[in-house]
PDB file of the backbone (N, CA, C, O) and the ligand in Angstrom, with CONECT records:
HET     ZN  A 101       1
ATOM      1  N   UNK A   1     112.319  90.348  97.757  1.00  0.00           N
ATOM      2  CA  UNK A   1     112.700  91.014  99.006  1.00  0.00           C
ATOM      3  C   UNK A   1     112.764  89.968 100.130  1.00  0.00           C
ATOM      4  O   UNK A   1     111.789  89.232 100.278  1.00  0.00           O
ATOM      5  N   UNK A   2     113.798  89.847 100.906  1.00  0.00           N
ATOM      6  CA  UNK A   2     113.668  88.653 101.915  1.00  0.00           C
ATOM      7  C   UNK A   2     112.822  89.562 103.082  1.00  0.00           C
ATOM      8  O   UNK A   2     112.315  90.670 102.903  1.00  0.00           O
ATOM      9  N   UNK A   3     112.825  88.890 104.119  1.00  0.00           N
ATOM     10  CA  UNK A   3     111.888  89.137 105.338  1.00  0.00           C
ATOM     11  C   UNK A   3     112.572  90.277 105.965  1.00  0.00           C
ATOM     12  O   UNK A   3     111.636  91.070 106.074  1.00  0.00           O
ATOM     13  N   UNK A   4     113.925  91.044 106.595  1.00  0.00           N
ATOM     14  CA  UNK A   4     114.736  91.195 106.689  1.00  0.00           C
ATOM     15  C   UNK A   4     114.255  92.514 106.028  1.00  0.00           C
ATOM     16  O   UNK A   4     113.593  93.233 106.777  1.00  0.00           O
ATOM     17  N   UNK A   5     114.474  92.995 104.698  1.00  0.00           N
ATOM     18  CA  UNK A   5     114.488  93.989 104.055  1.00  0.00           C
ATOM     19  C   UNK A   5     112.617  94.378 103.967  1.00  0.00           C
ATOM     20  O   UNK A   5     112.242  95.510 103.664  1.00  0.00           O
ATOM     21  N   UNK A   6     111.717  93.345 104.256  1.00  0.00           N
ATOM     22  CA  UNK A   6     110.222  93.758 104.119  1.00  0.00           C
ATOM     23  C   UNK A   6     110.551  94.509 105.554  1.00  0.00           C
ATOM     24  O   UNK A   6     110.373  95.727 105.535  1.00  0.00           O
ATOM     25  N   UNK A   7     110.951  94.004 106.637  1.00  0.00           N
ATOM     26  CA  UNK A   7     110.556  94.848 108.289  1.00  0.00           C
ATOM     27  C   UNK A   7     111.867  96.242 108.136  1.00  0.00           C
ATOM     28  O   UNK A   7     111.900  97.183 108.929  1.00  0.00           O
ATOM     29  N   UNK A   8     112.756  96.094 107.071  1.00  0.00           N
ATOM     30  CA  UNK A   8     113.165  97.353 107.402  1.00  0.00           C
ATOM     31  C   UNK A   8     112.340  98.592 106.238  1.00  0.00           C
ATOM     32  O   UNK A   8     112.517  99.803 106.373  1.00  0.00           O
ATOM     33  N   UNK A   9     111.444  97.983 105.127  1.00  0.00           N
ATOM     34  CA  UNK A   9     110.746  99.009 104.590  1.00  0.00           C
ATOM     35  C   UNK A   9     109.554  99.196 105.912  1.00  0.00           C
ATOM     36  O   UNK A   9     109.209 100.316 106.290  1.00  0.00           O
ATOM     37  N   UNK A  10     109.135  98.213 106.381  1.00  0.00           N
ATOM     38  CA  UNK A  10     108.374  98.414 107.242  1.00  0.00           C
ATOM     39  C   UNK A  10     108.481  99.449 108.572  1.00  0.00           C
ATOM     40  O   UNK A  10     107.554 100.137 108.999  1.00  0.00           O
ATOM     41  N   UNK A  11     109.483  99.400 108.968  1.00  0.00           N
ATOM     42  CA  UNK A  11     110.006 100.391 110.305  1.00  0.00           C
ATOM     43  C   UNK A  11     110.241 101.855 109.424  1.00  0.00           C
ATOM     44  O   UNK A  11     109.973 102.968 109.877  1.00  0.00           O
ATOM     45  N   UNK A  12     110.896 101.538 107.837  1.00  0.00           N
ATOM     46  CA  UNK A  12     110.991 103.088 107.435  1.00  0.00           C
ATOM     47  C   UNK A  12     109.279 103.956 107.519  1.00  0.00           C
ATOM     48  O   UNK A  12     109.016 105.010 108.097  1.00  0.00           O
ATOM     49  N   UNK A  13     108.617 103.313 106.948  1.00  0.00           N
ATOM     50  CA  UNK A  13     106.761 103.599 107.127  1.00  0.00           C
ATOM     51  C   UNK A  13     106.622 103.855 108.563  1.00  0.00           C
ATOM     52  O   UNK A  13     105.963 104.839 108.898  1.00  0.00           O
ATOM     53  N   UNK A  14     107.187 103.057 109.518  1.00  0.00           N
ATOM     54  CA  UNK A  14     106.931 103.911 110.407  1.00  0.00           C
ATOM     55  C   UNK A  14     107.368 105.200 111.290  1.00  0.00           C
ATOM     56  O   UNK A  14     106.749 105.821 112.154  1.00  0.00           O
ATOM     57  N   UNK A  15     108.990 105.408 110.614  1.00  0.00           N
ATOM     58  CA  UNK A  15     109.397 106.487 111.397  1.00  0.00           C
ATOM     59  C   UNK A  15     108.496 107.798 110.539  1.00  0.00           C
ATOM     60  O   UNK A  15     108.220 108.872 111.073  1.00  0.00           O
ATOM     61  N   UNK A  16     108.122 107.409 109.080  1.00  0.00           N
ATOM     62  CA  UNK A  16     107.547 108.703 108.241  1.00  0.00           C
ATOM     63  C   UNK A  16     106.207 108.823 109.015  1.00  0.00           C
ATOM     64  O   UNK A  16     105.566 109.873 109.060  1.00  0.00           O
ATOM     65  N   UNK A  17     105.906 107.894 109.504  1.00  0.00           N
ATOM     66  CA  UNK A  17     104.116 108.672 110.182  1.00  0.00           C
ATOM     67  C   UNK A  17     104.338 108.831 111.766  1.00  0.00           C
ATOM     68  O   UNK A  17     103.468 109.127 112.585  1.00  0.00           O
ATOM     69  N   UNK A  18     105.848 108.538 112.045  1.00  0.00           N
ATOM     70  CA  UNK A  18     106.291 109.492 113.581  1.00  0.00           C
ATOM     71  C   UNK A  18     106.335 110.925 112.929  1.00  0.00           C
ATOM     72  O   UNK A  18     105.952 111.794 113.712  1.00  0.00           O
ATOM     73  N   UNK A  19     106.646 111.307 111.890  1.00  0.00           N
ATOM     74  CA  UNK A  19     107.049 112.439 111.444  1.00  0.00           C
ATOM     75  C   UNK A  19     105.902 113.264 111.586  1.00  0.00           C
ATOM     76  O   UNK A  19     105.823 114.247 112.323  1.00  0.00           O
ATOM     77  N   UNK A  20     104.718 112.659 110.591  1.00  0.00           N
ATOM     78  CA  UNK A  20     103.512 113.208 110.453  1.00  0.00           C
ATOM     79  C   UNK A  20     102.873 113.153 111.404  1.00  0.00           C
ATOM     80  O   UNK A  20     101.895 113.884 111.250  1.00  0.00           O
ATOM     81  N   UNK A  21     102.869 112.653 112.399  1.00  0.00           N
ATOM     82  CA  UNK A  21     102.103 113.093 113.838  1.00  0.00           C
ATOM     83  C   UNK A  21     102.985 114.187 114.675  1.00  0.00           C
ATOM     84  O   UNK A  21     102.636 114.714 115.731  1.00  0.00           O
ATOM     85  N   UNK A  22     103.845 114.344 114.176  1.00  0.00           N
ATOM     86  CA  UNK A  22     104.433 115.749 115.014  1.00  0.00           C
ATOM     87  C   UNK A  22     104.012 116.770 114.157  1.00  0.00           C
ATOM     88  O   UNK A  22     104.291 117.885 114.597  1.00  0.00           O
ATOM     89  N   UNK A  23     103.307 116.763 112.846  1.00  0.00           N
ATOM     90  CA  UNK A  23     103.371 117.741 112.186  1.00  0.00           C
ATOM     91  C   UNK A  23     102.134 118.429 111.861  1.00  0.00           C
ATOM     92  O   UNK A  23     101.233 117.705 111.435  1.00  0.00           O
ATOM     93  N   UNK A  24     101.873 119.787 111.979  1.00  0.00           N
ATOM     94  CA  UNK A  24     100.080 120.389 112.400  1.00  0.00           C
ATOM     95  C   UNK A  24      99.618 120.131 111.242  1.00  0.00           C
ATOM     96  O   UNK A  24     100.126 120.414 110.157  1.00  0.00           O
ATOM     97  N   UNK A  25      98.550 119.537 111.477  1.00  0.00           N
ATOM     98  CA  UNK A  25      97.460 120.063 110.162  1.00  0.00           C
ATOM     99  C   UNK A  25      97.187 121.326 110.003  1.00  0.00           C
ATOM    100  O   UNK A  25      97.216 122.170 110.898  1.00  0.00           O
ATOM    101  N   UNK A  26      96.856 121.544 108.623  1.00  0.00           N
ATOM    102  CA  UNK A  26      96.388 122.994 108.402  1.00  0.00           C
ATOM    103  C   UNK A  26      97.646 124.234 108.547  1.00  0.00           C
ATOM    104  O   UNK A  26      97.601 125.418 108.211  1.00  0.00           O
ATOM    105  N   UNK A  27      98.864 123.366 109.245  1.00  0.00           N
ATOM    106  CA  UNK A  27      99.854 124.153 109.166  1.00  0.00           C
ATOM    107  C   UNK A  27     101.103 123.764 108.343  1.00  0.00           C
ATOM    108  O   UNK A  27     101.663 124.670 107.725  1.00  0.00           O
ATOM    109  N   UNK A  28     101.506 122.740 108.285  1.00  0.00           N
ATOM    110  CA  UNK A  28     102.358 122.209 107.815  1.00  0.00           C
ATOM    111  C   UNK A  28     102.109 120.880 106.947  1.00  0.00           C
ATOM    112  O   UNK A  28     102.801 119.863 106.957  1.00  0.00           O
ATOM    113  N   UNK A  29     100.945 121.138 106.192  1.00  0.00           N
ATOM    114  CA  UNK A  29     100.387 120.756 105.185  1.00  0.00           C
ATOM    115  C   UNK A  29     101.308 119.913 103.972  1.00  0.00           C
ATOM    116  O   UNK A  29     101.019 118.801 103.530  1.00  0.00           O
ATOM    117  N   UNK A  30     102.598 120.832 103.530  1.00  0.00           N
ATOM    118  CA  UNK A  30     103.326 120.539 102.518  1.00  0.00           C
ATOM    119  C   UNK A  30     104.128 120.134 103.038  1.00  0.00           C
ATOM    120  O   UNK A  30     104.547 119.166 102.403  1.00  0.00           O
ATOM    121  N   UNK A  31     104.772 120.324 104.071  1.00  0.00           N
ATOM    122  CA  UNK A  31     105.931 118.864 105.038  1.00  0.00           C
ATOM    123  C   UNK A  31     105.235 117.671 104.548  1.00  0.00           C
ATOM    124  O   UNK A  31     105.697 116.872 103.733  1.00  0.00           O
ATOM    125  N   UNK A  32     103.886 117.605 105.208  1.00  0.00           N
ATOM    126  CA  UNK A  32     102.960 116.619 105.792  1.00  0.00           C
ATOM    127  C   UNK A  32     102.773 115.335 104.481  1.00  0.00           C
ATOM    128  O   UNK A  32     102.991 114.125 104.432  1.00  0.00           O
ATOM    129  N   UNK A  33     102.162 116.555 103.352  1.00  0.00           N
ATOM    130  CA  UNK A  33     102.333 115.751 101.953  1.00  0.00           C
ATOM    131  C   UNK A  33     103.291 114.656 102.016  1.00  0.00           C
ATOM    132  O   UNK A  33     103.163 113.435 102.099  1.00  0.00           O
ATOM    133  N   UNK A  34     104.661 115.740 101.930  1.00  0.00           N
ATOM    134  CA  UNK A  34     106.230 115.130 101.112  1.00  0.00           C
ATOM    135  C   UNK A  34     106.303 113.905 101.836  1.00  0.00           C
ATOM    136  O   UNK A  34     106.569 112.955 101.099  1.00  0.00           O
ATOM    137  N   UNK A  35     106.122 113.555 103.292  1.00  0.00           N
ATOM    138  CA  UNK A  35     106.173 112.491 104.009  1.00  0.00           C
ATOM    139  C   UNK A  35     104.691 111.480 103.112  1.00  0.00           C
ATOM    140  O   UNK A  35     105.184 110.555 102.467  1.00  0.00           O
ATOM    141  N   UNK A  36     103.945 111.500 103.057  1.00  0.00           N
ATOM    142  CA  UNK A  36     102.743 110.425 102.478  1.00  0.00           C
ATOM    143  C   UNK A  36     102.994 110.336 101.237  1.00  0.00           C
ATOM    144  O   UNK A  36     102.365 109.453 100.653  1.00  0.00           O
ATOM    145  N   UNK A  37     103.936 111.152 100.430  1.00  0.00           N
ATOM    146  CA  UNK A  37     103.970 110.678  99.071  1.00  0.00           C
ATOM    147  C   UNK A  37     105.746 109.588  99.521  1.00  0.00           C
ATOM    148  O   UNK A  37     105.745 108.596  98.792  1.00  0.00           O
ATOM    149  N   UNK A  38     106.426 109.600 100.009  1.00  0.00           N
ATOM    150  CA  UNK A  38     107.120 108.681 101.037  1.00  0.00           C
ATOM    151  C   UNK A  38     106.942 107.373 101.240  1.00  0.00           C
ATOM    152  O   UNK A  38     107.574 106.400 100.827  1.00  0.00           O
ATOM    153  N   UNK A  39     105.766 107.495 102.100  1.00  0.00           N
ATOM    154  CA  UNK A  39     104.964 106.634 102.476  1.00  0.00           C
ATOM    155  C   UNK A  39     104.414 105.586 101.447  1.00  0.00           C
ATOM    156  O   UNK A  39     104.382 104.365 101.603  1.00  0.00           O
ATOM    157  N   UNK A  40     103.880 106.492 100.086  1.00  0.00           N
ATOM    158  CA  UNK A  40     103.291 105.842  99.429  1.00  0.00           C
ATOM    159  C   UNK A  40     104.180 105.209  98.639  1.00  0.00           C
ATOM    160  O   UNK A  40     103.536 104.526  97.842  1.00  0.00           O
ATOM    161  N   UNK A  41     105.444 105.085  98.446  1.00  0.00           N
ATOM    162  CA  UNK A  41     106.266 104.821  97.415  1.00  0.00           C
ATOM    163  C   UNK A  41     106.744 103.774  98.316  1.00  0.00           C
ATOM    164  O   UNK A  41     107.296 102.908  97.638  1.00  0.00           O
ATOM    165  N   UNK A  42     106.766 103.427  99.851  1.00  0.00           N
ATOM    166  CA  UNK A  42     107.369 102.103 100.234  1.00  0.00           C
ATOM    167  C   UNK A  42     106.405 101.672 100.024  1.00  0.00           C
ATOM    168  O   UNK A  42     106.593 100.647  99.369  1.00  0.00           O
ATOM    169  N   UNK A  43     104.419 101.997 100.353  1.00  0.00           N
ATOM    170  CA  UNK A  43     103.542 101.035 100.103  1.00  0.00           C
ATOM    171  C   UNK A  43     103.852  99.813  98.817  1.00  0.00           C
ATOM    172  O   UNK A  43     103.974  98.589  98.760  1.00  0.00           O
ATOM    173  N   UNK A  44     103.884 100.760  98.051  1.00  0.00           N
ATOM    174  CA  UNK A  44     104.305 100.452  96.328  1.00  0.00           C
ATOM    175  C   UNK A  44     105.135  98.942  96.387  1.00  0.00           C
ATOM    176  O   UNK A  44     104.916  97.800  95.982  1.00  0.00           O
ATOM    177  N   UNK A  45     106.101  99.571  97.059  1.00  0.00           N
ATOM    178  CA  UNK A  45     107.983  98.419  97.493  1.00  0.00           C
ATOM    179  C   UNK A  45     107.105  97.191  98.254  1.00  0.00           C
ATOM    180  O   UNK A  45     106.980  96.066  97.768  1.00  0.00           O
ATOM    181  N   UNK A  46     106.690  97.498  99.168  1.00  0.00           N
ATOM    182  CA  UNK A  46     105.495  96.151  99.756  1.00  0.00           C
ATOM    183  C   UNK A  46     104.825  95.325  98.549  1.00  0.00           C
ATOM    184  O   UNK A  46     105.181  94.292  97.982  1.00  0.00           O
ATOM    185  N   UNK A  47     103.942  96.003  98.411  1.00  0.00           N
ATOM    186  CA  UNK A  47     103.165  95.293  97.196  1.00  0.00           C
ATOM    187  C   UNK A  47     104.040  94.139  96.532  1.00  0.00           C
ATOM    188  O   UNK A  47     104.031  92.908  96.544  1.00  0.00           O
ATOM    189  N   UNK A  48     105.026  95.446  95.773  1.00  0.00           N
ATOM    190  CA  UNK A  48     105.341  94.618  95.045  1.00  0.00           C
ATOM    191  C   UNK A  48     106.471  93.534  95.052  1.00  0.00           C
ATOM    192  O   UNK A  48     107.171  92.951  94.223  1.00  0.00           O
ATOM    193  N   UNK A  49     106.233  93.570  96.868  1.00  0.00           N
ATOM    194  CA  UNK A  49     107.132  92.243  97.115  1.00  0.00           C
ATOM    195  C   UNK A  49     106.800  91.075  97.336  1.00  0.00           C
ATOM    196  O   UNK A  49     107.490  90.124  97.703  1.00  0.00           O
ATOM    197  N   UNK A  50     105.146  91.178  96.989  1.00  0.00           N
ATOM    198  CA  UNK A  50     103.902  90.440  97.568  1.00  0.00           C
ATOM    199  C   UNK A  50     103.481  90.561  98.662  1.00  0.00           C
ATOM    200  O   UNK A  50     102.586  89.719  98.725  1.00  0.00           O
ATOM    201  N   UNK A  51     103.550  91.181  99.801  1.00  0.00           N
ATOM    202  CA  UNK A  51     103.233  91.692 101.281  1.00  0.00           C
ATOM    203  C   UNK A  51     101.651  91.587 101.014  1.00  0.00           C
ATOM    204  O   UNK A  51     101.255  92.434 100.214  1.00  0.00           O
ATOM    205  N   UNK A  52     100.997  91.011 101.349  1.00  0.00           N
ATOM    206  CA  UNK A  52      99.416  91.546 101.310  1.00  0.00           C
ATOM    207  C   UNK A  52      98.986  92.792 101.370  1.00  0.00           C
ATOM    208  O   UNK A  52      99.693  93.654 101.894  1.00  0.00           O
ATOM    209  N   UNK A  53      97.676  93.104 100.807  1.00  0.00           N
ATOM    210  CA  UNK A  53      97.213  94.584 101.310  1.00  0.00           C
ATOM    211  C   UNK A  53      96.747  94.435 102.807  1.00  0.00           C
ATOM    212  O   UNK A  53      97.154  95.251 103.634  1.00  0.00           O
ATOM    213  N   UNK A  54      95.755  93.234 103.238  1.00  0.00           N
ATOM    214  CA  UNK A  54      95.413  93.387 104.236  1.00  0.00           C
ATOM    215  C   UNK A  54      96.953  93.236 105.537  1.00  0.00           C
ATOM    216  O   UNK A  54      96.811  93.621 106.697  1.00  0.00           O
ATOM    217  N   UNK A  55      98.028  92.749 105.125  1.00  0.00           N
ATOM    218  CA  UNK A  55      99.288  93.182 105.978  1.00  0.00           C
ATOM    219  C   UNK A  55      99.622  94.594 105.793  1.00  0.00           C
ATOM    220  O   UNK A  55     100.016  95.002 106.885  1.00  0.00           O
ATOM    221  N   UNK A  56      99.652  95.524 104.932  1.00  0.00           N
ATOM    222  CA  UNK A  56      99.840  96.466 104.403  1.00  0.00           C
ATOM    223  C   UNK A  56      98.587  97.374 105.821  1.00  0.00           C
ATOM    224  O   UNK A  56      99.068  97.979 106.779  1.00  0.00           O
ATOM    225  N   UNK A  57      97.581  97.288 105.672  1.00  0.00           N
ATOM    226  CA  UNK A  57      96.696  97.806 106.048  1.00  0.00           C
ATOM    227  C   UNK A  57      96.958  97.972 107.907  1.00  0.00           C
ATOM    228  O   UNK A  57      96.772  98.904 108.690  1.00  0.00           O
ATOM    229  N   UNK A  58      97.409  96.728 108.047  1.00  0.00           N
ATOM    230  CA  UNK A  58      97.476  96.626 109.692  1.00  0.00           C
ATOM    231  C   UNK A  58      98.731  97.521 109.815  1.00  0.00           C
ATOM    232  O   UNK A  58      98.995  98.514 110.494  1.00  0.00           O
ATOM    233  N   UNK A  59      99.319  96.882 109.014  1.00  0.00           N
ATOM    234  CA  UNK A  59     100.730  98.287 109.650  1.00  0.00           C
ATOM    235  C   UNK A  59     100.878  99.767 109.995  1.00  0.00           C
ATOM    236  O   UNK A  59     101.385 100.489 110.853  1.00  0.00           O
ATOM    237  N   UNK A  60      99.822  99.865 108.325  1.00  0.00           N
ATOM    238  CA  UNK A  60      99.302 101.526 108.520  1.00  0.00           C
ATOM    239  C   UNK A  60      98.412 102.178 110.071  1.00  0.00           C
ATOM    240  O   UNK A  60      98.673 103.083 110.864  1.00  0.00           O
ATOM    241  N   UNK A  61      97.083 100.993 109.929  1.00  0.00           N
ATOM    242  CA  UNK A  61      96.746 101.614 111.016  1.00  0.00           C
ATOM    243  C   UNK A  61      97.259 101.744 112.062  1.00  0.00           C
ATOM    244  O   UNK A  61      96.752 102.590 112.797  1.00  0.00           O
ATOM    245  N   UNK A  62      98.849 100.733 112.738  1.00  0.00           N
ATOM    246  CA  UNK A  62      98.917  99.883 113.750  1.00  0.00           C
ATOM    247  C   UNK A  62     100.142 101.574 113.872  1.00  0.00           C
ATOM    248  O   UNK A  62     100.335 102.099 114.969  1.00  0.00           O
ATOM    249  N   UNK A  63     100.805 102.155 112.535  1.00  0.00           N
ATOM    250  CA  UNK A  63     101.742 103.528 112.731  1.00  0.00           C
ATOM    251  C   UNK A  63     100.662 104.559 113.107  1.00  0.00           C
ATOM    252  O   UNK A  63     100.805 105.316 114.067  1.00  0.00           O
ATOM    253  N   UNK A  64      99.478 104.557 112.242  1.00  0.00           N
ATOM    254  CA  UNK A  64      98.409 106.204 112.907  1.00  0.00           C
ATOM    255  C   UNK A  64      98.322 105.991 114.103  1.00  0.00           C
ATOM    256  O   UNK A  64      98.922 106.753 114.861  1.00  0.00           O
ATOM    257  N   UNK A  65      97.489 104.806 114.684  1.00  0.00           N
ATOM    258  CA  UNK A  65      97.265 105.077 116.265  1.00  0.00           C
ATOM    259  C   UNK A  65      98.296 105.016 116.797  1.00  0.00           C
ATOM    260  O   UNK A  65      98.242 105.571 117.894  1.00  0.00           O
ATOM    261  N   UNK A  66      98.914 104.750 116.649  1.00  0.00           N
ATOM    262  CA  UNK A  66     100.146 104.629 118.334  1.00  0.00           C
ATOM    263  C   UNK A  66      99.979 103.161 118.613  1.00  0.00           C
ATOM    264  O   UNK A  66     101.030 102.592 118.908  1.00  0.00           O
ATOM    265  N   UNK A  67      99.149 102.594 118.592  1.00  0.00           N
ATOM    266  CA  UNK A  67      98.972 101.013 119.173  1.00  0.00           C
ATOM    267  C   UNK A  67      98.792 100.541 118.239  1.00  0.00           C
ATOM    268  O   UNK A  67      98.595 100.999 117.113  1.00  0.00           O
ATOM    269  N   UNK A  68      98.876  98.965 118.856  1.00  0.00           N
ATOM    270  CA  UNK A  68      98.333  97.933 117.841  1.00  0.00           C
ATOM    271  C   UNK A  68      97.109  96.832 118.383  1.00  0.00           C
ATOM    272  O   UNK A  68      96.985  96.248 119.459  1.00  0.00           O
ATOM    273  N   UNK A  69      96.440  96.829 117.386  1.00  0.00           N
ATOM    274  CA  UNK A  69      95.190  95.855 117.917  1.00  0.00           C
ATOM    275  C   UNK A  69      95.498  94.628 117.714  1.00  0.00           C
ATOM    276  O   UNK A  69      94.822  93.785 118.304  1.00  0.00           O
ATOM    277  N   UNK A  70      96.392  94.269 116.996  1.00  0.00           N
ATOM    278  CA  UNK A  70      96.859  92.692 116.409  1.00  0.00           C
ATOM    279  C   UNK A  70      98.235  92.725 117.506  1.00  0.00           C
ATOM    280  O   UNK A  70      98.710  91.786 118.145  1.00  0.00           O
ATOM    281  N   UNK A  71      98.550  93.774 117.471  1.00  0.00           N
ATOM    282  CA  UNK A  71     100.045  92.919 118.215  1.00  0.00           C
ATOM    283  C   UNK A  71     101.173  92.117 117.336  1.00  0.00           C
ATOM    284  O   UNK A  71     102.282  91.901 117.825  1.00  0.00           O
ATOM    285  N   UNK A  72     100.863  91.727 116.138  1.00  0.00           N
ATOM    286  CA  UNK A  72     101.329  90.852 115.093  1.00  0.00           C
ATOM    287  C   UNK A  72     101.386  91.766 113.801  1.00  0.00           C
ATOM    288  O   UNK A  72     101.160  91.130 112.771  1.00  0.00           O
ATOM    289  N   UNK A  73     101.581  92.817 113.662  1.00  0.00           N
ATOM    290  CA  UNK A  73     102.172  93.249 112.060  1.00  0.00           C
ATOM    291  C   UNK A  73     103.075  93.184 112.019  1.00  0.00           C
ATOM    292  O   UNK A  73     103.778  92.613 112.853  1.00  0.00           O
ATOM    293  N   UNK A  74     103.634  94.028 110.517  1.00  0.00           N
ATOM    294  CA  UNK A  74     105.122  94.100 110.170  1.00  0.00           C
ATOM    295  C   UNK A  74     106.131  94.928 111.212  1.00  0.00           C
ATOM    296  O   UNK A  74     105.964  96.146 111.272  1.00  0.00           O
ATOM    297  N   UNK A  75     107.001  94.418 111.902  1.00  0.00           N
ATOM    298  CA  UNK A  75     107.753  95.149 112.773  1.00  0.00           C
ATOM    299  C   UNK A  75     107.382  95.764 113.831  1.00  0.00           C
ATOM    300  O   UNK A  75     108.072  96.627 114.374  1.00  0.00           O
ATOM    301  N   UNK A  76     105.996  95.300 114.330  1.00  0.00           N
ATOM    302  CA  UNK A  76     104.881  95.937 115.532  1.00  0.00           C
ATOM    303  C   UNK A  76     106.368  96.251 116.460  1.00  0.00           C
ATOM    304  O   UNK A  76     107.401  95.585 116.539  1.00  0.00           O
ATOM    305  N   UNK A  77     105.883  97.852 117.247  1.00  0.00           N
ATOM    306  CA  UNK A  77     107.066  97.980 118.383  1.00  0.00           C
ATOM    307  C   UNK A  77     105.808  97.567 119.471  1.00  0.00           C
ATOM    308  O   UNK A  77     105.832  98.203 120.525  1.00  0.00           O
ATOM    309  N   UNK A  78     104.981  96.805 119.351  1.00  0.00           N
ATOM    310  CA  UNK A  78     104.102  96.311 120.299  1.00  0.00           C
ATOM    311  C   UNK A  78     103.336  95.039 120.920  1.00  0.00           C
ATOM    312  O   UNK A  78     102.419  94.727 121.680  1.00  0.00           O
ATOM    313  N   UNK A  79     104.857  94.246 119.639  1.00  0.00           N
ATOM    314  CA  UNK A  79     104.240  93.022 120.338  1.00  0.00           C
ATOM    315  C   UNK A  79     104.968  92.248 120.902  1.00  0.00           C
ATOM    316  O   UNK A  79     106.168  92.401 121.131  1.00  0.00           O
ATOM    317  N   UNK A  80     104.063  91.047 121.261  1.00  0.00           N
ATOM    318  CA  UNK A  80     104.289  90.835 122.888  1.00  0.00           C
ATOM    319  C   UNK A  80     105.308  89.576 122.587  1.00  0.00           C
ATOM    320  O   UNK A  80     104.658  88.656 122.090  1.00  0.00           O
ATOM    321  N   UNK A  81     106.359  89.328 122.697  1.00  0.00           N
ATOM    322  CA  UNK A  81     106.820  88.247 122.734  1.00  0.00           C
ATOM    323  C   UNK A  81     106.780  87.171 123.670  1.00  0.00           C
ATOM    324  O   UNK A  81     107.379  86.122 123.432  1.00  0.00           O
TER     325      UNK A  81
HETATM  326 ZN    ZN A 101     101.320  96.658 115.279  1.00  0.00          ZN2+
END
C-alpha cells in the first residue's frame, strides 16, 4: 500500500466513526454495529500493510474523541502544520 492509499483507508475510518457518533446507543445499536464491523475490516487493510498497531491505536482514539493528543496520526484533521 503506498502512503497515499494508507491516509485514504485512514480518512475512510474516520468518516465511519463520524457516523457512529451521530448514532444513539441503545437505539441504533445495529446501524452502529454494521459501521465497527467496517471499521474493523480497514483495521485489518492497515495491519496488513504494516501500519503499526500503536499507529493504528492513535488514529482510533484521535476519530472517538474529536481531538487529537499527538497532532501527528494518520490523516489527523488536527494537525498543526
Ligand atoms: Zn489525530
Amino acid at each position: 500500500m503506498t502512503e497515499d492509499e494508507t491516509r485514504a483507508v485512514a480518512r475512510d475510518i474516520r468518516h465511519l466513526y463520524f457516523y457512529i457518533r451521530t448514532l444513539r446507543r441503545g437505539v441504533q445499536d445495529a446501524a452502529r454495529r454494521r459501521y465497527y464491523r467496517k471499521i474493523a475490516a480497514k483495521k485489518k487493510r492497515l495491519h496488513d500493510a504494516g501500519v503499526s498497531t500503536r499507529e493504528v491505536l492513535d488514529l482510533l482514539m484521535c476519530c472517538r474523541s474529536g481531538r487529537c493528543r499527538f497532532l501527528a496520526c494518520l490523516d489527523c484533521p488536527h494537525r498543526l502544520l
